[in-house]
N, CA, C and O atoms as CSV, one atom per row, in Angstrom:
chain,resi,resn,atom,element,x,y,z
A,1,UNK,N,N,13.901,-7.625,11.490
A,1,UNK,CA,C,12.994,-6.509,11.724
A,1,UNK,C,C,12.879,-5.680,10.443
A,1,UNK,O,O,13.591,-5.739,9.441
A,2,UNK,N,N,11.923,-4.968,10.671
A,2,UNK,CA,C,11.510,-4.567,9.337
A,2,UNK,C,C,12.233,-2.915,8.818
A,2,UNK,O,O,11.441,-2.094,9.280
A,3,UNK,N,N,13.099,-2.331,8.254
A,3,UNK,CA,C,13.087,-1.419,7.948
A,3,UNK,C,C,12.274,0.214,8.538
A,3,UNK,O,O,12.757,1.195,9.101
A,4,UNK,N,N,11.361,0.000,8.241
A,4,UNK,CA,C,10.373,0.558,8.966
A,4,UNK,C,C,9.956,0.689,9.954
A,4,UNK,O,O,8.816,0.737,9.493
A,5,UNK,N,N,9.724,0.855,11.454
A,5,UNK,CA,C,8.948,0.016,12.504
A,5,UNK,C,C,8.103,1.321,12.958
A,5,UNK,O,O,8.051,2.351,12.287
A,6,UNK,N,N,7.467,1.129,14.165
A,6,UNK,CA,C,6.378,1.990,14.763
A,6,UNK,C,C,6.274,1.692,16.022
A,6,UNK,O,O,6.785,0.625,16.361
A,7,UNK,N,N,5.643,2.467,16.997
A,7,UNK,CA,C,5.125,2.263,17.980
A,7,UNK,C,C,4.051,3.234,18.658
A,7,UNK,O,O,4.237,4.449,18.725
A,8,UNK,N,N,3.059,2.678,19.089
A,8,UNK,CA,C,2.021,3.934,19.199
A,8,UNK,C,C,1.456,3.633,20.586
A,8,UNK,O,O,0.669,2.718,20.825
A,9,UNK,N,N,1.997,4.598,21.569
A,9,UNK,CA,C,1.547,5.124,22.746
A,9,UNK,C,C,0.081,5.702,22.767
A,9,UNK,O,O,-0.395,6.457,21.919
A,10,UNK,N,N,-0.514,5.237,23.827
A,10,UNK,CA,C,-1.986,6.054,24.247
A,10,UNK,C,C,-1.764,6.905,25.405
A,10,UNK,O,O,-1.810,6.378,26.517
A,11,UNK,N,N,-1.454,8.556,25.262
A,11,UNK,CA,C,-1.141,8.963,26.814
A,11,UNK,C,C,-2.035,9.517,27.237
A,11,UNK,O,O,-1.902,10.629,27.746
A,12,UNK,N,N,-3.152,8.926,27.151
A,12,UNK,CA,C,-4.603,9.516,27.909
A,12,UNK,C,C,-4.406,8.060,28.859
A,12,UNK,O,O,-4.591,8.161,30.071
A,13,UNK,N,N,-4.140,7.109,28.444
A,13,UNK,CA,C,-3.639,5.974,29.544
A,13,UNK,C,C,-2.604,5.487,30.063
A,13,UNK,O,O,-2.445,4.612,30.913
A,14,UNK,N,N,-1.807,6.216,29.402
A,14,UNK,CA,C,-0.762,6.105,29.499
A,14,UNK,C,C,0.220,4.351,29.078
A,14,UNK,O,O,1.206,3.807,29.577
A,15,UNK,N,N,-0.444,4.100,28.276
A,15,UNK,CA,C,-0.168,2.471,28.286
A,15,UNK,C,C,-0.109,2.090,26.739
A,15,UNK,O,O,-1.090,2.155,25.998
A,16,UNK,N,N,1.565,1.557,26.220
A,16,UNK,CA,C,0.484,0.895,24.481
A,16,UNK,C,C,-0.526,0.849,24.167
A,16,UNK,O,O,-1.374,0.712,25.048
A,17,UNK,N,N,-0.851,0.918,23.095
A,17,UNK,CA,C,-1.707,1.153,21.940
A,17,UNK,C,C,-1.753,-0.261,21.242
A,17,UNK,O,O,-0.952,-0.553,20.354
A,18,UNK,N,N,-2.914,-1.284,21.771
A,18,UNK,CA,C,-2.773,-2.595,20.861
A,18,UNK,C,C,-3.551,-2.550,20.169
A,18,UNK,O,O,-4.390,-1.742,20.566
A,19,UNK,N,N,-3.890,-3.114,18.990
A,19,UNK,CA,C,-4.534,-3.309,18.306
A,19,UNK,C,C,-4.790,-2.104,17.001
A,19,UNK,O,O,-5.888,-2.336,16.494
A,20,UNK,N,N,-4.314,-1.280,16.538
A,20,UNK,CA,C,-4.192,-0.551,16.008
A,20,UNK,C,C,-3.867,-0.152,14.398
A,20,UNK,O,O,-2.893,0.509,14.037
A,21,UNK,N,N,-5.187,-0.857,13.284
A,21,UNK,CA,C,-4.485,-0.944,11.839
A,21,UNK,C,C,-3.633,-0.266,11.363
A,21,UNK,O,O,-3.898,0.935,11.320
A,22,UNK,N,N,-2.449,-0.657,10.882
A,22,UNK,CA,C,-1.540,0.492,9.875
A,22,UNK,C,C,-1.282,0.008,8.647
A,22,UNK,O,O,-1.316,-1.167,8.280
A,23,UNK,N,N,-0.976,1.142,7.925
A,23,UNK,CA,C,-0.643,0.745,6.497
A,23,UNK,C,C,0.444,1.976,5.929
A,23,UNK,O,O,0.266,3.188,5.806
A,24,UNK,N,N,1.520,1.199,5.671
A,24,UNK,CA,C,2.783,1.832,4.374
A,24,UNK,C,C,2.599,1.690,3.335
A,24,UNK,O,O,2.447,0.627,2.733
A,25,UNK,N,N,2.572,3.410,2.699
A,25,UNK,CA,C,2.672,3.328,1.512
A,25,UNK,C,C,4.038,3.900,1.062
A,25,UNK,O,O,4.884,4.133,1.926
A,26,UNK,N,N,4.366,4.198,-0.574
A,26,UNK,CA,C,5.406,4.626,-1.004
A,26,UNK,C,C,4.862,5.626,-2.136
A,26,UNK,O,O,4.116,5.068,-2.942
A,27,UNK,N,N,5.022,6.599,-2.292
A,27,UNK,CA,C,4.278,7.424,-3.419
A,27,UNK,C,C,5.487,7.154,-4.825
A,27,UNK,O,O,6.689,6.958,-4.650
A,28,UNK,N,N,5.036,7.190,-5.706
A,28,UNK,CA,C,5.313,6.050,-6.815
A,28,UNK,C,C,4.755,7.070,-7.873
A,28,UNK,O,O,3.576,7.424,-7.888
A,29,UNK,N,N,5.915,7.604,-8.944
A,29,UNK,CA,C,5.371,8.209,-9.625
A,29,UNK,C,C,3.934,9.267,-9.962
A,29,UNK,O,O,3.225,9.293,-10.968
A,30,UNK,N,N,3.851,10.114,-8.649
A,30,UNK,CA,C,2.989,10.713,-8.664
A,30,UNK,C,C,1.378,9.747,-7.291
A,30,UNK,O,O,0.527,10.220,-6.538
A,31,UNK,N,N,1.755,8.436,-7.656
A,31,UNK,CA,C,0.643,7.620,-7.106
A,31,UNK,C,C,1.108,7.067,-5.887
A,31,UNK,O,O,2.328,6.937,-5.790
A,32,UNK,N,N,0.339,6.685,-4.860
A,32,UNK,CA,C,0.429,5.837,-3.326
A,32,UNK,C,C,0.193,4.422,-3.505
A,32,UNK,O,O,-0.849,3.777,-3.621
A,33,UNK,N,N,1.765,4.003,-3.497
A,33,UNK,CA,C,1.620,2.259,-3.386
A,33,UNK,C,C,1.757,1.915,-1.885
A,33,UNK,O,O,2.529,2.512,-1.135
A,34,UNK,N,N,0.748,0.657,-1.420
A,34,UNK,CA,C,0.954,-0.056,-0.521
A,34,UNK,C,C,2.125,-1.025,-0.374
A,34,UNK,O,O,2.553,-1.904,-1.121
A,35,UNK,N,N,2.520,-0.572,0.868
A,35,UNK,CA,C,3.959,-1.417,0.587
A,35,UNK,C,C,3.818,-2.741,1.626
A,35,UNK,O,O,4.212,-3.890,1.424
A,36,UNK,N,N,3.227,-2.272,2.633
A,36,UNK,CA,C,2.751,-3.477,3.822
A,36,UNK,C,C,1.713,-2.530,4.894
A,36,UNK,O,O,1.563,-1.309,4.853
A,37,UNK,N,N,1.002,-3.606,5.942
A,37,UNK,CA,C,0.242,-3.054,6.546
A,37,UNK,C,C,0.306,-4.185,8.051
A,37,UNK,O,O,0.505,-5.318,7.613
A,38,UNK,N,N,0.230,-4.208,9.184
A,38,UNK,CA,C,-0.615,-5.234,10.034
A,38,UNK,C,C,-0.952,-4.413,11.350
A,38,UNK,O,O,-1.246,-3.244,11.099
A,39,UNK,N,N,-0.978,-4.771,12.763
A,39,UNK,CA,C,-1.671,-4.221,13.469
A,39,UNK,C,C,-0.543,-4.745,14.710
A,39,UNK,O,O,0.228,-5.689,14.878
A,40,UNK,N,N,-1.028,-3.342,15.546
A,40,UNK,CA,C,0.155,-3.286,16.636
A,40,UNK,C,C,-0.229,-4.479,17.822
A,40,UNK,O,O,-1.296,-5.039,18.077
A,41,UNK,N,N,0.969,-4.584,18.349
A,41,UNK,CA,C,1.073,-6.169,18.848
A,41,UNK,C,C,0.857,-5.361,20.763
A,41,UNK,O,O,1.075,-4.162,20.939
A,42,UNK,N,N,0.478,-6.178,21.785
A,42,UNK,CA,C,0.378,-6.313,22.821
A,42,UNK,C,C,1.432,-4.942,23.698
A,42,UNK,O,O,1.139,-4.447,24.786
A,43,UNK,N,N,2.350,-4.669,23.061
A,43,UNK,CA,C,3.491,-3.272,23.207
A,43,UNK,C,C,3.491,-2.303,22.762
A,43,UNK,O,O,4.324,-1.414,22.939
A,44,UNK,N,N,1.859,-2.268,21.602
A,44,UNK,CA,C,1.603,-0.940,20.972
A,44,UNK,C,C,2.932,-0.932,19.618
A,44,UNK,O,O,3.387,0.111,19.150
A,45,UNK,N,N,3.296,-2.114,19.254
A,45,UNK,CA,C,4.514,-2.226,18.376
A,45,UNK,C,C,4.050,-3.121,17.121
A,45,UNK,O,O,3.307,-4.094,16.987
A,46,UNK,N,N,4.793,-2.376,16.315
A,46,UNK,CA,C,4.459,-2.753,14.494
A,46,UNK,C,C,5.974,-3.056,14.016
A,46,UNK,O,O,6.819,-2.297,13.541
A,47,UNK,N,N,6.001,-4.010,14.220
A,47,UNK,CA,C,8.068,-4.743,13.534
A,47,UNK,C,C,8.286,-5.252,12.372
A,47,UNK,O,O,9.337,-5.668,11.885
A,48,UNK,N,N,6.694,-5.172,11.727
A,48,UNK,CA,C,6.632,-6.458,10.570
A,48,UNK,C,C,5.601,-5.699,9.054
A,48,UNK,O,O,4.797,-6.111,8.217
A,49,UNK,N,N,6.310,-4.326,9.448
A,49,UNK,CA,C,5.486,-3.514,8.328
A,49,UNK,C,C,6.395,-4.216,6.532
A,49,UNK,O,O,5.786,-4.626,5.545
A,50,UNK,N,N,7.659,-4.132,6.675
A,50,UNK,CA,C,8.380,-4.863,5.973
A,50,UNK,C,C,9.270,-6.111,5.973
A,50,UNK,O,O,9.929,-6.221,7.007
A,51,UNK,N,N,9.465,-7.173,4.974
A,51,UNK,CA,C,9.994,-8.068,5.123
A,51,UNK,C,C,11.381,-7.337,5.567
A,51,UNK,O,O,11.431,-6.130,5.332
A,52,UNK,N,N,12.513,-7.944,6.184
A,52,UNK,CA,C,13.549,-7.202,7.287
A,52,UNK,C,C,14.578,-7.442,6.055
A,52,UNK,O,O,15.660,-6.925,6.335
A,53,UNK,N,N,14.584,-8.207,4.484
A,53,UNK,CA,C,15.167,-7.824,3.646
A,53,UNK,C,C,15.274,-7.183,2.753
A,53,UNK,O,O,16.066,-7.395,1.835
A,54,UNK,N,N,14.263,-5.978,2.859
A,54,UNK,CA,C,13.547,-5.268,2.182
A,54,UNK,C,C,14.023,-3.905,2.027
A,54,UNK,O,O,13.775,-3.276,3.055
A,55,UNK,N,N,14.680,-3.111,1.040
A,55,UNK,CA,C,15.551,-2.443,0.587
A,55,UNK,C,C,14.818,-0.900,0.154
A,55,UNK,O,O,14.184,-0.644,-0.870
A,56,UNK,N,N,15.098,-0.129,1.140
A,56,UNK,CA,C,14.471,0.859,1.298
A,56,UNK,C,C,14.972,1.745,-0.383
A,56,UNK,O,O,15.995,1.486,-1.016
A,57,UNK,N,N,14.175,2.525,-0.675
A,57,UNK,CA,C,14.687,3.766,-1.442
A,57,UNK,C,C,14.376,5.260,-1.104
A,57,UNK,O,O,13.469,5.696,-0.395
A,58,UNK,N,N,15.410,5.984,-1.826
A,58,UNK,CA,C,15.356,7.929,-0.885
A,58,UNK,C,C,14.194,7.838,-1.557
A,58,UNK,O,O,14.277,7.310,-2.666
A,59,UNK,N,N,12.910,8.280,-1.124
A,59,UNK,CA,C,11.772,8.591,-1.560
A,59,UNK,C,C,10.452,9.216,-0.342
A,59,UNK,O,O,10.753,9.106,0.847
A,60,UNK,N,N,9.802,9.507,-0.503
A,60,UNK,CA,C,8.894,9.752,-0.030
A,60,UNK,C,C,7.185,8.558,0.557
A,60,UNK,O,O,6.284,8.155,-0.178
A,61,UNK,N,N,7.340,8.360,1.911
A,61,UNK,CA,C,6.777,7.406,2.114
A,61,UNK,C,C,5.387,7.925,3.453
A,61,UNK,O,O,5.587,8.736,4.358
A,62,UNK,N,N,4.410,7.376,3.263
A,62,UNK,CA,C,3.402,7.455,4.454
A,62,UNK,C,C,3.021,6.364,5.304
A,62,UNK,O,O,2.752,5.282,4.783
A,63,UNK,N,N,2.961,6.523,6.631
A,63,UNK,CA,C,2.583,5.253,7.602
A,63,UNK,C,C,1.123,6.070,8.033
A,63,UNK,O,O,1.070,7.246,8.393
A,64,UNK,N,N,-0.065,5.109,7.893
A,64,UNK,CA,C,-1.295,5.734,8.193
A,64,UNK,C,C,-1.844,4.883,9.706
A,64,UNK,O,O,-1.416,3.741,9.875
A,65,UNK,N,N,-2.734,5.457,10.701
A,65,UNK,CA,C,-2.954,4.796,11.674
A,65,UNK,C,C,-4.266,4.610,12.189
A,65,UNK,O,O,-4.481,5.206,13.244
A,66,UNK,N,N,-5.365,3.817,11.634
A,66,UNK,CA,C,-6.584,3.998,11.682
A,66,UNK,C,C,-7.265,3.494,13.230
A,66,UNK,O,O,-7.760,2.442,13.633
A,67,UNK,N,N,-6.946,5.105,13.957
A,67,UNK,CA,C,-6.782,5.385,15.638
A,67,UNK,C,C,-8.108,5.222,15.622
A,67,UNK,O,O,-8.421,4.901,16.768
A,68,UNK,N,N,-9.571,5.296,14.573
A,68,UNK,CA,C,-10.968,5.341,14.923
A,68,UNK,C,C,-11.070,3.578,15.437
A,68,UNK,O,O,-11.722,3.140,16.385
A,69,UNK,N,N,-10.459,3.032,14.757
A,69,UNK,CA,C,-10.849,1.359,14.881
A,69,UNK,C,C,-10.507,1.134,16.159
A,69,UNK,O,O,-11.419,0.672,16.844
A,70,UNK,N,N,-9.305,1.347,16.784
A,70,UNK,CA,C,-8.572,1.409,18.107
A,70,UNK,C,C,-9.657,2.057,19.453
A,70,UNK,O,O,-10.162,1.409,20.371
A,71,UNK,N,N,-9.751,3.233,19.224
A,71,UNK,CA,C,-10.867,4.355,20.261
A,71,UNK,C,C,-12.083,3.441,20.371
A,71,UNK,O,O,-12.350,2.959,21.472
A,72,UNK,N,N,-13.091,3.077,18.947
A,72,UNK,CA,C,-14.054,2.382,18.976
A,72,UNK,C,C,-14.214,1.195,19.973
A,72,UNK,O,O,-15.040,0.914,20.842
A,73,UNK,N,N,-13.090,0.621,19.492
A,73,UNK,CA,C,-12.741,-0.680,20.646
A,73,UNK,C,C,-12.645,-0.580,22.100
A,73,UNK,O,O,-12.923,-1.348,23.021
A,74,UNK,N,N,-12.104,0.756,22.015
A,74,UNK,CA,C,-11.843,0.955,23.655
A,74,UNK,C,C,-13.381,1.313,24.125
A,74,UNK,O,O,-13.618,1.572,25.304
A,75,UNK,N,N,-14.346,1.308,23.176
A,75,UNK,CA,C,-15.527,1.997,24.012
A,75,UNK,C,C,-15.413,3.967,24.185
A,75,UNK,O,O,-16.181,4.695,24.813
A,76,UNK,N,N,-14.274,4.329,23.437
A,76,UNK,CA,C,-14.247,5.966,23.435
A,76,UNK,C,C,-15.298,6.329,22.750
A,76,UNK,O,O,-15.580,5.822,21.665
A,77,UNK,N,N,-16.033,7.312,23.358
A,77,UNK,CA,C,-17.585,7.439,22.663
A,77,UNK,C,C,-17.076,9.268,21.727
A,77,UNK,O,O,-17.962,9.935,21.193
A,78,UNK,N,N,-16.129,9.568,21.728
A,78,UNK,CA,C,-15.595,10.954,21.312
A,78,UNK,C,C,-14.575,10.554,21.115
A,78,UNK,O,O,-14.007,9.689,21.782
A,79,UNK,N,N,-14.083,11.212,19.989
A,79,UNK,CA,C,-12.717,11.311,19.356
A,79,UNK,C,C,-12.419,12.139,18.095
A,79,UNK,O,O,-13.172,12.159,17.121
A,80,UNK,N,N,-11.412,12.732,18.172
A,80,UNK,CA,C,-11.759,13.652,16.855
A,80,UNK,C,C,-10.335,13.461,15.648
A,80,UNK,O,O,-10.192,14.259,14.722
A,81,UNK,N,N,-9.508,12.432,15.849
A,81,UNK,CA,C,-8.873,11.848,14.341
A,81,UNK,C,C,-9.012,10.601,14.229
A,81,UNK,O,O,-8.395,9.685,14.772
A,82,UNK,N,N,-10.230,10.593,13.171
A,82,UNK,CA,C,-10.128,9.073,13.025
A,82,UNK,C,C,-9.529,7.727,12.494
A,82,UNK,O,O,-9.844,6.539,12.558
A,83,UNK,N,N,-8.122,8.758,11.723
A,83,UNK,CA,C,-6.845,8.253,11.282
A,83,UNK,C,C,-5.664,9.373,11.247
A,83,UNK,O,O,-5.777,10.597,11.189
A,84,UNK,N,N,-5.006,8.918,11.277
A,84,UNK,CA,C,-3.038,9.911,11.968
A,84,UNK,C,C,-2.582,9.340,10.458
A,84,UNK,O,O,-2.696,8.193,10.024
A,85,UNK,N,N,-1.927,10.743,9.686
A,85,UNK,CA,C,-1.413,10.108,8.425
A,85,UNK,C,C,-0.178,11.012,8.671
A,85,UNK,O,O,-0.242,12.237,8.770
A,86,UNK,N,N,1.337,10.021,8.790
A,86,UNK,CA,C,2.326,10.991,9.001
A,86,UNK,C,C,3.671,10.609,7.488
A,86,UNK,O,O,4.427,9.677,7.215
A,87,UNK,N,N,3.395,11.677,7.001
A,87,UNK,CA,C,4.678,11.824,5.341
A,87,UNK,C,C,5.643,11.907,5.588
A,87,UNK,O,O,5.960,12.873,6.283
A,88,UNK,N,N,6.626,10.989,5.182
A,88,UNK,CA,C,7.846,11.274,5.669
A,88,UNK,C,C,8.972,10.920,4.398
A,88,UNK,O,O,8.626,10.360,3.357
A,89,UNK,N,N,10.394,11.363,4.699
A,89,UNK,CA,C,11.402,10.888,3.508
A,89,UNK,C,C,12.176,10.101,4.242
A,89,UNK,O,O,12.387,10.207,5.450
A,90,UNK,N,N,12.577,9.350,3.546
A,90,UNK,CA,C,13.902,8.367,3.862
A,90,UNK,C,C,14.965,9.323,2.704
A,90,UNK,O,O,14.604,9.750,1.607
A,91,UNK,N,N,16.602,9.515,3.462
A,91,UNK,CA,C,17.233,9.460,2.688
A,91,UNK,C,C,18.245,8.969,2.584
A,91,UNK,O,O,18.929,9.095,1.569
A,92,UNK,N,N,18.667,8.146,3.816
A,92,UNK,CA,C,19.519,7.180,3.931
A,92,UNK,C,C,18.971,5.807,4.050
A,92,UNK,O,O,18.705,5.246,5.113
A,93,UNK,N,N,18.766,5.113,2.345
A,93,UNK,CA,C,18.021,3.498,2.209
A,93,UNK,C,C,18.675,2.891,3.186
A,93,UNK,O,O,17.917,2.217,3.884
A,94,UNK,N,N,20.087,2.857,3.597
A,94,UNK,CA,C,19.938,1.414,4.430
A,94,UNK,C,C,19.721,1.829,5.835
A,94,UNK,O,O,19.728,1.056,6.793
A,95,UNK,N,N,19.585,2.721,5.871
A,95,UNK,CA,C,18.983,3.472,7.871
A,95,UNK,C,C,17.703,2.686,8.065
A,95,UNK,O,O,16.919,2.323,7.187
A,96,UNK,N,N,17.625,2.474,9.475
A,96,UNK,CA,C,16.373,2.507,10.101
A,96,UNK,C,C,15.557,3.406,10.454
A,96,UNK,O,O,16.209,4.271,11.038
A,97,UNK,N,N,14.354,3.705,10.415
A,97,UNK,CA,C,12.852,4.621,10.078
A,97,UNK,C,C,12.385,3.864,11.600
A,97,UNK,O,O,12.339,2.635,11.649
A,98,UNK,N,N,12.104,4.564,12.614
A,98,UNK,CA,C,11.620,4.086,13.373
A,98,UNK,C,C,10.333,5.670,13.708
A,98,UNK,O,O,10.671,6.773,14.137
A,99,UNK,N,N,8.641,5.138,13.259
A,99,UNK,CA,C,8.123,6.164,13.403
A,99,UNK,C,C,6.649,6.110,14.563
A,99,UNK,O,O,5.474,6.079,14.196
A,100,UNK,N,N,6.977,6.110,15.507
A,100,UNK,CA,C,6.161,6.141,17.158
A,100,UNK,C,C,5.460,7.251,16.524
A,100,UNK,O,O,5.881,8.145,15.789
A,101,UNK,N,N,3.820,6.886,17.159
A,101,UNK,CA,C,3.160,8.064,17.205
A,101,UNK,C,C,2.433,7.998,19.312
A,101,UNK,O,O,1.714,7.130,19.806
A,102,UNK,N,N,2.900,9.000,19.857
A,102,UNK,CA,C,2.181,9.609,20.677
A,102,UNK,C,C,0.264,9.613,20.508
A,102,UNK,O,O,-0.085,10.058,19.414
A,103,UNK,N,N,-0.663,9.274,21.242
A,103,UNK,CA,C,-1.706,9.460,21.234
A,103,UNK,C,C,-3.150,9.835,21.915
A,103,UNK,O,O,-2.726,9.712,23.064
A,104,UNK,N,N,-3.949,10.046,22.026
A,104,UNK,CA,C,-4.827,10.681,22.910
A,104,UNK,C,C,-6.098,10.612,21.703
A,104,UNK,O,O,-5.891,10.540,20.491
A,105,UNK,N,N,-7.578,10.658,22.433
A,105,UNK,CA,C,-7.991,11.075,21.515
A,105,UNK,C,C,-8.780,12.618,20.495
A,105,UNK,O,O,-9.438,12.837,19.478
A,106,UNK,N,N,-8.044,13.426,21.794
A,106,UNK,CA,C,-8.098,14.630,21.294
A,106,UNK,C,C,-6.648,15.446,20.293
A,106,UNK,O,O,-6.621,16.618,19.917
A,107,UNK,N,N,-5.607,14.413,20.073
A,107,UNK,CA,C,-4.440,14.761,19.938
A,107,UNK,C,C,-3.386,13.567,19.372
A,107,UNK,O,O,-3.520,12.347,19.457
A,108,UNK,N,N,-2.295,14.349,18.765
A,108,UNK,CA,C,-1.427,12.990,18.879
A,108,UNK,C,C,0.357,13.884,18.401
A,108,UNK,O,O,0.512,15.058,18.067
A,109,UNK,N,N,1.117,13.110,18.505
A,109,UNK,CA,C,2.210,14.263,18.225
A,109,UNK,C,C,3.208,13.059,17.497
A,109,UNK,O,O,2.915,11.906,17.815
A,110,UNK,N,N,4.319,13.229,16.581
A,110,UNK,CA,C,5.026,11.305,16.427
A,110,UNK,C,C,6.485,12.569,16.215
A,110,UNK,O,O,6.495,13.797,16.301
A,111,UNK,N,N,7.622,11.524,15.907
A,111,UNK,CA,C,9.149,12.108,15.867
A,111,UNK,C,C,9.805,11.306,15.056
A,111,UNK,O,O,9.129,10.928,14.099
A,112,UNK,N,N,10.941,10.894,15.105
A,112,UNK,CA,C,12.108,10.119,14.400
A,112,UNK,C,C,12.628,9.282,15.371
A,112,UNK,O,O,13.467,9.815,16.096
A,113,UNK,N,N,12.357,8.075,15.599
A,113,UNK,CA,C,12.554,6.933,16.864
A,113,UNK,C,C,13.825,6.851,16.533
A,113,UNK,O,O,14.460,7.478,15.686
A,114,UNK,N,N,14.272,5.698,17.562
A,114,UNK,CA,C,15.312,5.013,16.870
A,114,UNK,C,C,14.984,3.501,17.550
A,114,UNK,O,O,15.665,2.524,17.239
């Protein structure tokens, strides 16, 4: 498993969130590197943002969630974020980052999983 993981709830349905693009970056000397990206699986779950040998550093990192592609699909004719961008630090590299975002499409709220 990947270092990283996610999971993104829809609680206007109360039901995972499939299909849902994401993308990790790592801010990198001032700049935003892509570190991995794919799309949430049938459980509203992202396990494979990093290879699972993949060696975190204390730094500053973003998981982005492009919720417009998701809503669109569902046929939501209103929505008002059409991507969830949540900044976060790692400061223990070999910990697990587990970062769920809560969702709706008037709203969304995320925490520190485990």
């Amino acid at each position: 498993m990947s270092p990283i993981t996610t999971h993104v709830l829809d609680t206007s349905l109360g039901k995972p969130a499939q299909g849902v693009p994401v993308h990790l970056e790592l801010l990198d000397n001032g700049s935003w590197r892509v570190l991995g990206h794919g799309v949430t699986d049938a459980d509203g779950r992202l396990k494979t943002l990093l290879p699972s040998h993949h060696k975190l550093s204390t730094d500053t990192y973003r998981i982005t969630f492009d919720t417009g592609t998701y809503f669109r699909a569902l046929g939501v004719p209103l929505f008002f974020y059409p991507t969830v961008t949540i900044q976060f630090l790692v400061h223990g590299p070999d910990d697990h980052y587990h970062v769920p975002l809560l969702l709706n499409p008037f709203g969304y709220s995320t925490y520190r999983g485990s």
